[in-house]
N, C-alpha and C positions, 0 to 999 in steps of 0.2 A: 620532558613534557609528554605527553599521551596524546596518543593521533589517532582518529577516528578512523574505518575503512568502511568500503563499501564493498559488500560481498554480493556477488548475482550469480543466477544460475545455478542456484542451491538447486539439490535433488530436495525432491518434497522429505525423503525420507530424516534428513537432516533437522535435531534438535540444536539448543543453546549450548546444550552440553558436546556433543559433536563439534559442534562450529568451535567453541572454547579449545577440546582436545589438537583439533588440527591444527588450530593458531599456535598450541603451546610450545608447537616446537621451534618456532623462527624467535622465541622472545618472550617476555613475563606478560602475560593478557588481564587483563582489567576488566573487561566485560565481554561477552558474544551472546546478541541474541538474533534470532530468526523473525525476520516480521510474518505476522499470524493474520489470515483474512476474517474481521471481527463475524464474520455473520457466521461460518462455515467453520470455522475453527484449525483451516488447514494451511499450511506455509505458503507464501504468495511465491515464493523462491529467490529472494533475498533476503540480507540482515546485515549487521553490524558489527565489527568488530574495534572492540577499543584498546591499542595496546599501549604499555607503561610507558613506551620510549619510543624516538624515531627510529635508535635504529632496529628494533624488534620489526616495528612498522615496514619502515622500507627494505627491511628481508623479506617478509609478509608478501609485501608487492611485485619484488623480484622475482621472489621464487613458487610464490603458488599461484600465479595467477596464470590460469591457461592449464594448470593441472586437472586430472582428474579426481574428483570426491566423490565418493560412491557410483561412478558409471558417467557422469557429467564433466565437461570439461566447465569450470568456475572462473569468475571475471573478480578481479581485486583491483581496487582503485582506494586511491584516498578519499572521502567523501568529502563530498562538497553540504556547505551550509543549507540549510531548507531554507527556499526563497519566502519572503513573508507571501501569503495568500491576498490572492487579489476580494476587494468586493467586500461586501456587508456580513452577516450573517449567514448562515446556512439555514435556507426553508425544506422542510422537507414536503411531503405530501405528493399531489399532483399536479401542482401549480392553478390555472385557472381558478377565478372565484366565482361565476354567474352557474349555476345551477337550474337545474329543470326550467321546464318552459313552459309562458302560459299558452293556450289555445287564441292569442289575437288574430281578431278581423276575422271570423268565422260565423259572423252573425247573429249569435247567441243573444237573448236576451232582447231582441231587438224587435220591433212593430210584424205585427203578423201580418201574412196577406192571406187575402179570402180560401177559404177552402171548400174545395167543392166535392 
């Protein structure tokens, strides 16, 4: 059965394909990607790797974690599930809804007095 990892401490330099090569030697890999910061387009500095087997896996974990990849010493763990998200929807914006202000109690408008 295929066991998910959780890779950290990626050098930014590292692609899926990278992440893929270096897995492939503990075992047959299934998938490796790098999570990507959607705004910036740049590696957040982990990702994922999914391998065919436990024991691909828990060589994986053994033996590269704490090594170096490219300059960086790398954290390997088994991943854990993503918790469901708390809360409603997501709003974006700037939250707050009252906008601009009127001018009250400034006397406008109101009974003149005499001018001299």
């Amino acid at each position: 059965m295929a066991k998910k990892l959780y890779v950290g401490n990626l050098p930014y330099s590292v692609d899926d394909e990278a992440l893929h090569q270096h897995f492939a030697q503990f075992g047959a890999v299934d998938s490796a990607k790098v999570i990507m910061d959607r705004e910036t387009g740049r590696s957040k500095g982990f990702g994922f790797v999914e391998m065919a087997d436990d024991t691909g896996a828990d060589a994986a974990i053994e033996k590269a974690n704490g090594i170096e990849l490219s300059g960086r010493a790398i954290n390997v763990s088994e991943a854990r599930p993503q918790a469901p998200r708390e809360g409603g929807p997501r709003r974006g914006g700037f939250g707050g809804g009252r906008g601009g202000g009127g001018g009250g109690g400034r006397g406008f408008g109101g009974p003149r007095g005499p001018r001299n």
